[in-house]
C-alpha positions as CSV (number, residue, x, y, z in Angstrom):
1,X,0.0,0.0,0.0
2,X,1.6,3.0,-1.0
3,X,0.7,6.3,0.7
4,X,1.5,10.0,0.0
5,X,0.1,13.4,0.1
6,X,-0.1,15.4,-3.4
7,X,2.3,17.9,-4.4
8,X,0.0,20.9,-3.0
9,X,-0.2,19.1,0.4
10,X,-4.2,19.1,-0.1
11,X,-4.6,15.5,-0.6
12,X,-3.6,11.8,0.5
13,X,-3.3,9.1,-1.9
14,X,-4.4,5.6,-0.8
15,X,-3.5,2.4,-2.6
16,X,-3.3,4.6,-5.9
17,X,-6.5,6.5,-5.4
18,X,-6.2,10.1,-4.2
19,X,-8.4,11.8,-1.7
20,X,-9.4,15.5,-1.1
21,X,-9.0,16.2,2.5
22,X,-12.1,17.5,3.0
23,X,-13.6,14.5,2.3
24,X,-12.0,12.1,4.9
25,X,-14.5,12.9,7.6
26,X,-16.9,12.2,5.4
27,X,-15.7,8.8,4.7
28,X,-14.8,8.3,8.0
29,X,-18.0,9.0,9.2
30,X,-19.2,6.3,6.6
31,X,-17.3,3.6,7.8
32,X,-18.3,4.8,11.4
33,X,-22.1,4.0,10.3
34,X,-21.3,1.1,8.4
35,X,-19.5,-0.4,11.0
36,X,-22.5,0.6,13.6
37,X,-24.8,-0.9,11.5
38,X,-22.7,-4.1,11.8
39,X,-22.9,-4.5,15.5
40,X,-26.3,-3.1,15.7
41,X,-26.8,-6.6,13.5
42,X,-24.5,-9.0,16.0
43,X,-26.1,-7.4,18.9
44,X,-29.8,-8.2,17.3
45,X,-28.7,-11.7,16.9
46,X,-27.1,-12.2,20.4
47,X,-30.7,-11.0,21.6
48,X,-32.7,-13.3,19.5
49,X,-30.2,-16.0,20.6
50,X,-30.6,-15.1,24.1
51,X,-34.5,-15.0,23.8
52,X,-34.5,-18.2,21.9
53,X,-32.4,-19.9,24.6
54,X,-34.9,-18.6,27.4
55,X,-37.9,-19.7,25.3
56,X,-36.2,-23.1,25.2
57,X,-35.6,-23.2,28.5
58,X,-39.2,-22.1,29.8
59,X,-40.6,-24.5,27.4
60,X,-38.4,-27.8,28.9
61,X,-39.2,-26.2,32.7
62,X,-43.4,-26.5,31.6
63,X,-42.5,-29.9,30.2
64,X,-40.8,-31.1,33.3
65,X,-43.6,-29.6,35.5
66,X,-46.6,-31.0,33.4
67,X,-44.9,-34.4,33.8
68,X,-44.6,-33.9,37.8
69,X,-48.2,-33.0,37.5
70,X,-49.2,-35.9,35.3
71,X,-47.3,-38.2,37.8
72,X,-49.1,-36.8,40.8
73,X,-52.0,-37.4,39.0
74,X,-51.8,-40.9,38.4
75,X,-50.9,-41.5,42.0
76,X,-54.3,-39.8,43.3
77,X,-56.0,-41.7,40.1
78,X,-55.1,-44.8,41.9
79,X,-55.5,-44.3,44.9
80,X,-59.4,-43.0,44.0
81,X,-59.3,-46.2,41.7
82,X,-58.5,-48.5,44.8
83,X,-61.2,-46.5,47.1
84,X,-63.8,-47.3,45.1
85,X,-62.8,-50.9,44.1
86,X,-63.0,-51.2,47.9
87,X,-66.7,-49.3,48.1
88,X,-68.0,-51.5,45.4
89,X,-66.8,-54.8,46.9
90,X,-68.8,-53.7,50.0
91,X,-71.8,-53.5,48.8
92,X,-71.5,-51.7,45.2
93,X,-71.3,-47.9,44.1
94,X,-73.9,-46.4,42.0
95,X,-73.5,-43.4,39.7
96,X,-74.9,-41.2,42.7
97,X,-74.2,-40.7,46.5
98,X,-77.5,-41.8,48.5
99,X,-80.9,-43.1,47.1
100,X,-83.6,-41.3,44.7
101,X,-84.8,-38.2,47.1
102,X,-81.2,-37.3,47.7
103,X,-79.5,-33.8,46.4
104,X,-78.1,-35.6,43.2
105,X,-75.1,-35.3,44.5
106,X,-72.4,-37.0,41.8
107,X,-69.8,-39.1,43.3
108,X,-66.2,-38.4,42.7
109,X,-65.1,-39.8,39.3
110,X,-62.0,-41.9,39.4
111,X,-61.3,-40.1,36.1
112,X,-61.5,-36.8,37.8
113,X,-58.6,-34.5,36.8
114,X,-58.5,-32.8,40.1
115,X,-57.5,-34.0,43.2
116,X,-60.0,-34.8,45.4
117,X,-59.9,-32.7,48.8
118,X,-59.2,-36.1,51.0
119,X,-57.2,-34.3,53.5
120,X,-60.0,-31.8,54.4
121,X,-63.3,-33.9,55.3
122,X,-64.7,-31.3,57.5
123,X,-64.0,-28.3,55.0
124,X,-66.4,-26.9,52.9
125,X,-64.4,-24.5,51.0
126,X,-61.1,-26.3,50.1
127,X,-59.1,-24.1,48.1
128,X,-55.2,-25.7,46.4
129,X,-52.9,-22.8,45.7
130,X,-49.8,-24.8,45.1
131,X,-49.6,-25.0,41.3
132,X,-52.6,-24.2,39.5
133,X,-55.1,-22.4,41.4
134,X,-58.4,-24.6,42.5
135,X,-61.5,-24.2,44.5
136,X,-64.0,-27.0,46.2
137,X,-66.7,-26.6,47.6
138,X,-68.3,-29.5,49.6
139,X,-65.8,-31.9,47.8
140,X,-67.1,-30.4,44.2
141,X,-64.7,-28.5,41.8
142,X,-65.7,-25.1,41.4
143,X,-65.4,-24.5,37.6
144,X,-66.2,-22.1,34.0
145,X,-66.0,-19.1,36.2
146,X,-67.3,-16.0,34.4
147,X,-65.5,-13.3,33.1
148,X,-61.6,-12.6,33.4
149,X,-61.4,-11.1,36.3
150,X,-63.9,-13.1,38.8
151,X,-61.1,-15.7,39.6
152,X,-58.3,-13.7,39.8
153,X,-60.9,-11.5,42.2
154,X,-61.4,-15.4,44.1
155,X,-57.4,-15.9,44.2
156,X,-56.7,-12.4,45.8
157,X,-59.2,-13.1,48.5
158,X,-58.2,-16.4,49.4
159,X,-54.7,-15.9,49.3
160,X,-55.5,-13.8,52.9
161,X,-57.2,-17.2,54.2
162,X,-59.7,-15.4,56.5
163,X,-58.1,-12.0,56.7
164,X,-60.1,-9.5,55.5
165,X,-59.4,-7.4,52.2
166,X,-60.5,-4.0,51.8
167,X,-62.5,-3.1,48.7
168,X,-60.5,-0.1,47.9
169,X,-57.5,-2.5,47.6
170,X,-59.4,-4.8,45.1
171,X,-60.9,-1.7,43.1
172,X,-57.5,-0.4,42.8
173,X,-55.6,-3.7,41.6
174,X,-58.4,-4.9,39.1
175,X,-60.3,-1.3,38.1
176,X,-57.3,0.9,38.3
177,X,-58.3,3.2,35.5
178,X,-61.8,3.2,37.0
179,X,-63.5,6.1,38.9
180,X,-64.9,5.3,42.5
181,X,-68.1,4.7,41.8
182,X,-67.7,3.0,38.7
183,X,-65.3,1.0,40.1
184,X,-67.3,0.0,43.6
185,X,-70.5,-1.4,41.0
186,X,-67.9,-3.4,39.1
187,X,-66.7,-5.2,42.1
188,X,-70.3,-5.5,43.8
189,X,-71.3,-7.5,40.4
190,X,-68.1,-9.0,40.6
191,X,-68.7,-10.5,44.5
192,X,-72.3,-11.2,43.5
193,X,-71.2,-13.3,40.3
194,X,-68.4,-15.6,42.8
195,X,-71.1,-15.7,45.5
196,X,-73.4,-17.2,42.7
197,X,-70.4,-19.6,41.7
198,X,-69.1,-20.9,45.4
199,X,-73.8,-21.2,46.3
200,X,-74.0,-24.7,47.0
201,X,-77.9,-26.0,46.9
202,X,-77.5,-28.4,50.4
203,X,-75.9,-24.9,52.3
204,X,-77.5,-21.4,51.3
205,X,-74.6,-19.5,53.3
206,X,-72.3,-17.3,51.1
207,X,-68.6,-18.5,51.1
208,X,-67.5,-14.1,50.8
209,X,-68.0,-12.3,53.6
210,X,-68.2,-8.3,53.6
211,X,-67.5,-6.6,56.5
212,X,-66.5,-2.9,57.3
213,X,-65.8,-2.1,53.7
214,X,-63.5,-5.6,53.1
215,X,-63.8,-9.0,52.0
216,X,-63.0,-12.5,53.0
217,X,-63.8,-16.1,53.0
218,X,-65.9,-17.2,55.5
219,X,-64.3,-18.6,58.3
220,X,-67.0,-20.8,59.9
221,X,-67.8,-23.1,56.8
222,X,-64.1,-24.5,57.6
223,X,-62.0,-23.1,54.7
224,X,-58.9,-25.6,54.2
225,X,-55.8,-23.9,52.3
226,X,-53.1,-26.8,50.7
227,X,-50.4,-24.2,51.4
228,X,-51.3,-23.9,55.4
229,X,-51.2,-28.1,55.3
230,X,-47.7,-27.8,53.4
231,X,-46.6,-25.4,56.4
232,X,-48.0,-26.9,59.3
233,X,-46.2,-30.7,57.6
234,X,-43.1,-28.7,57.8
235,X,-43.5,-27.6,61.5
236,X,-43.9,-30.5,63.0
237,X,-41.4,-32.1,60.9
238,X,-38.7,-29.7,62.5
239,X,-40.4,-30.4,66.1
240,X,-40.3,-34.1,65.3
241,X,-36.6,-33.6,64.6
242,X,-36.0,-31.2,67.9
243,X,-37.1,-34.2,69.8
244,X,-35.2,-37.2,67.9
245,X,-37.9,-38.4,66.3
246,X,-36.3,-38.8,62.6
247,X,-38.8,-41.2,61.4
248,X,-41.9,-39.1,62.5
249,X,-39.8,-36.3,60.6
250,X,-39.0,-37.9,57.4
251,X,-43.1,-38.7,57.6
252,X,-44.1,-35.0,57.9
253,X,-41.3,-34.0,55.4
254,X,-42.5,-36.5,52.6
255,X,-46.0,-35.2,53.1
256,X,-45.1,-31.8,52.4
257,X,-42.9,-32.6,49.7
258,X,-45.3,-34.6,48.1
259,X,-48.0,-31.7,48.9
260,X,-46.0,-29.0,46.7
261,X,-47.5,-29.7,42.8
262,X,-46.0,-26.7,42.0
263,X,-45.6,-22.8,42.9
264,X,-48.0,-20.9,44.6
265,X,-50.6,-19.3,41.6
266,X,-48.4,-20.3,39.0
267,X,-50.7,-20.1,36.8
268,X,-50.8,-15.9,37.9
269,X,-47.3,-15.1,36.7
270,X,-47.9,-11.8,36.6
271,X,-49.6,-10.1,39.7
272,X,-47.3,-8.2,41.6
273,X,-48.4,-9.0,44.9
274,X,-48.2,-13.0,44.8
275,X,-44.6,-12.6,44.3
276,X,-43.2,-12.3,47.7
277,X,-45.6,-15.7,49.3
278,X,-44.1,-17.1,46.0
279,X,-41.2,-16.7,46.7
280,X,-41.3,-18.0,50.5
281,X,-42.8,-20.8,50.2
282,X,-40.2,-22.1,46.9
283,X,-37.6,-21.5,49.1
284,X,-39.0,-23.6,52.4
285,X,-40.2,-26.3,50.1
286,X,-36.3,-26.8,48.3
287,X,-35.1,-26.3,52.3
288,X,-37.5,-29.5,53.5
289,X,-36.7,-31.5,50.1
290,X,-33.4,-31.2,50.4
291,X,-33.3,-32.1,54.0
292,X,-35.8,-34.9,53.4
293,X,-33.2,-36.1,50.8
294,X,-30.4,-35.8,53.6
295,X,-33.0,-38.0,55.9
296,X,-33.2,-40.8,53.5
297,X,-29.1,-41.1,52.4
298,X,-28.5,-41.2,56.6
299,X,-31.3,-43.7,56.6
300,X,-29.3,-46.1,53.3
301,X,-32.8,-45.3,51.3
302,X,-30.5,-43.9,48.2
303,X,-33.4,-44.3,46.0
304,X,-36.2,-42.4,47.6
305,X,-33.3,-39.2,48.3
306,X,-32.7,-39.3,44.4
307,X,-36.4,-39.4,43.4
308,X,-36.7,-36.2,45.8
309,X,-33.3,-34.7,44.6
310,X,-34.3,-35.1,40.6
311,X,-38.0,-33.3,41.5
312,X,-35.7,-30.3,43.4
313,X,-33.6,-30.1,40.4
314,X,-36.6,-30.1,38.3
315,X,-37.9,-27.2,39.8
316,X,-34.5,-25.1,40.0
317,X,-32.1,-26.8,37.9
318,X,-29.0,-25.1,40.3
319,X,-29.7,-25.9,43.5
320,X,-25.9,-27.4,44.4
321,X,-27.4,-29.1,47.4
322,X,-29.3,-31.7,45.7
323,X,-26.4,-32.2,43.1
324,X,-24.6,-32.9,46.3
325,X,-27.3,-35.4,47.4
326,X,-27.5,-36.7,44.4
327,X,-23.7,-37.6,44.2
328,X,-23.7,-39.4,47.2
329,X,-26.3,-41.3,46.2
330,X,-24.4,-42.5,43.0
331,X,-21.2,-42.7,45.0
332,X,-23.2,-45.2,47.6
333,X,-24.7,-46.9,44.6
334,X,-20.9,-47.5,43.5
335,X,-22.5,-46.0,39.7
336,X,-18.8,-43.5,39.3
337,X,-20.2,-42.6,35.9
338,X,-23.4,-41.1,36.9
339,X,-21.1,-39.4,39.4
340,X,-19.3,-37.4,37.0
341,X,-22.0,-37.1,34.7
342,X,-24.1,-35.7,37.9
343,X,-21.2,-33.1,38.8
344,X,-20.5,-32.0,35.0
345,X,-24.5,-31.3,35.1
346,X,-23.7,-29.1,38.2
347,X,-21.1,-27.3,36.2
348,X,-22.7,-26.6,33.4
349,X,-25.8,-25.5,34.6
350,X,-24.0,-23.5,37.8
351,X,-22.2,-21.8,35.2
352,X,-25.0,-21.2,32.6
353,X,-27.3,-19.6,34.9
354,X,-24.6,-17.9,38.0
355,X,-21.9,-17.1,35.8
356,X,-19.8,-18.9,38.5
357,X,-18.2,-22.5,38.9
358,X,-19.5,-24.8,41.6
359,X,-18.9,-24.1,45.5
360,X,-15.7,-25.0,47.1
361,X,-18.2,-27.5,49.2
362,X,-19.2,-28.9,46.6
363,X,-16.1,-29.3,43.9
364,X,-14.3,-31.0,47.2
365,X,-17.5,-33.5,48.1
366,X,-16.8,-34.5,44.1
367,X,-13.3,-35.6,44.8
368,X,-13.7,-37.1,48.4
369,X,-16.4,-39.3,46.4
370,X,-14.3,-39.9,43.6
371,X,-11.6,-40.9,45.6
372,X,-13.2,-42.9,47.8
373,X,-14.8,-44.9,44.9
374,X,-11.2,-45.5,43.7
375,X,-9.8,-46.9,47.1
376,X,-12.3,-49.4,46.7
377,X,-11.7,-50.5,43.2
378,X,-8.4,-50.4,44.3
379,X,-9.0,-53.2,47.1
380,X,-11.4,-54.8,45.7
381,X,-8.7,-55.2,42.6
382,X,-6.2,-56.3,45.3
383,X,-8.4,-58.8,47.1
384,X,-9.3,-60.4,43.8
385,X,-5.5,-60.6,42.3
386,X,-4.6,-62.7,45.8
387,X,-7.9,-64.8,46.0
388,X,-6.7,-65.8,42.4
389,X,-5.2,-69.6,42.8
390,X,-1.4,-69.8,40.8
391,X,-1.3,-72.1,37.9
């Protein structure tokens, strides 16, 4: 490349083409836009990528979730299937509770896609906010509510279980654009419209309660809340271990365990004010599963700690505690390649979604296990070549 100014000092030649200088900032500003076009490009695709990979992710995470809910579901199928093998051999079970001047009252279908209330005989409002949001009343699945914002109205008002919630509160959250009045008749239709849904023809008493200008569910028809069972499993789990009662524990501990089909209102992702309980009760449901799974490897049961581990890791993918479980669980099993396979899924996934490698506490559990598997194949080897009889 050969480069010179002109004999009058008022241009630069460039590879054999000459240039005014008054033009080089214009050029230069060229290339400047050209080149900020480029990255403006790269930086579109690194945010489709990104996207893409979130999408992907969110998809696998419903996937994995749907299939802990179809599994729960097939339990409680047969279990309802076994219940009413049982009623039938007793004296048979017809397609209604009671004779012909009952209510009409349809017995539970074994086919039902919603768990039956079992653990709340005496309840008649039984409402499940642990996954999906769902409402009984006297044992029936409440269902087809109308409009768009009667359950989300039905949601906010349970989630207080029995504590009142002003109607200024609800007016604001689901009529915020609304004046006062406008907004008080939409919520009194509203309230009238769930009343109508949660009437149940054997109990004329309203399930919503309104009283000094808030609402609630009523108390006295014995309102049973899913999340205040998963809490009250958890508590006397942790009494049951104050007083050294570890299989009373583990008992308590599987129950709620088993109780938590999913977050609480998952299916209301985006409601501000569900976000914090959310968030509480994820984080004592991965404490109890994990220390379930702790339970289970001091008790040799390495098979029930890795079904709870791979349901913890199903819900959040990092948690190094159950990788930890879950290595000492291989490592027991003597399986070293679903050891390393288990720690590299640690890695990666620690690293994906942190940005960081694996604890100290857990990189030196890995080699303690690893080790310890070799000094066995390494006396085992020796034990063998000795037993072996010369020729």
């Amino acid at each position: 490349m050969s480069t010179g100014l002109a004999r009058d000092g008022s241009a630069r030649t460039v590879n054999g083409q000459t240039f005014a200088f008054e033009d080089l900032p214009r050029m230069a500003g060229a290339m400047a836009d050209r080149l900020r076009n480029q990255h403006e490009i790269v930086e579109q695709r690194r945010l489709d990528y990104e996207e893409a990979a979130a999408t992907e992710k969110a998809i696998r995470m419903e996937i994995d979730r749907l299939l802990l809910a179809l599994e729960s579901c097939s339990a409680a199928l047969i279990s309802v299937d076994g219940v009413v093998e049982s009623a039938a051999q007793k004296g048979g079970l017809g397609e209604r509770c009671g004779g012909e001047g009952d209510s009409g009252v349809v017995a539970p279908s074994s086919h039902s896609v919603y768990p039956l209330p079992e653990t709340a005989p005496n309840a008649e409002l039984s409402v499940f906010m642990l996954g999906s949001f769902r409402l009984f009343r006297n044992g029936r699945p409440v269902v087809s509510w109308p409009g768009t914002r009667t359950p989300r109205i039905v949601r906010r008002i349970a989630a207080h279980r029995g504590r009142p919630v002003p109607r200024e509160i609800l007016i604001d959250l689901f009529w915020p654009e609304a004046d006062v009045e406008t907004g008080r008749r939409n919520l009194h239709q509203a309230i009238y419209q769930i009343r109508s849904m949660l009437r149940d023809d054997r109990d004329a008493q309203s399930a919503i309660l309104y009283e000094n200008d808030a609402y609630s569910m009523d108390g006295r028809l014995g309102v049973w809340c899913d999340a205040d069972v998963f809490e009250a499993n958890i508590e006397a789990g942790r009494a049951a271990m104050r007083d050294g009662r570890i299989s009373v524990a583990i008992e308590e501990f599987r129950a709620a365990e088993t109780r938590y089909l999913g977050d609480y209102l998952e299916d209301t992702p985006y409601e501000d004010w569900c976000l914090t309980e959310r968030t509480r009760l994820r984080q004592l449901y991965l404490g109890v599963a994990n220390q379930l799974a702790d339970l289970y490897l001091d008790d040799g049961d390495c098979d029930s700690a890795l079904h709870v581990t791979n349901r913890v890791l199903t819900r959040e993918p990092s948690d190094e505690r159950a990788h930890r479980s879950a290595m000492r669980c291989y490592a027991l099993k003597g399986q070293r390649s679903l050891l390393v396979r288990q720690y590299q899924t640690c890695t990666e996934v620690v690293v994906q979604e942190c940005g960081l490698n694996p604890s100290c506490t857990t990189t030196s559990l890995y080699t303690a296990l690893l080790d310890q598997l070799n000094d066995h194949d390494d006396h085992a080897g020796t034990t063998a070549g000795s037993a072996t009889p010369g020729r």
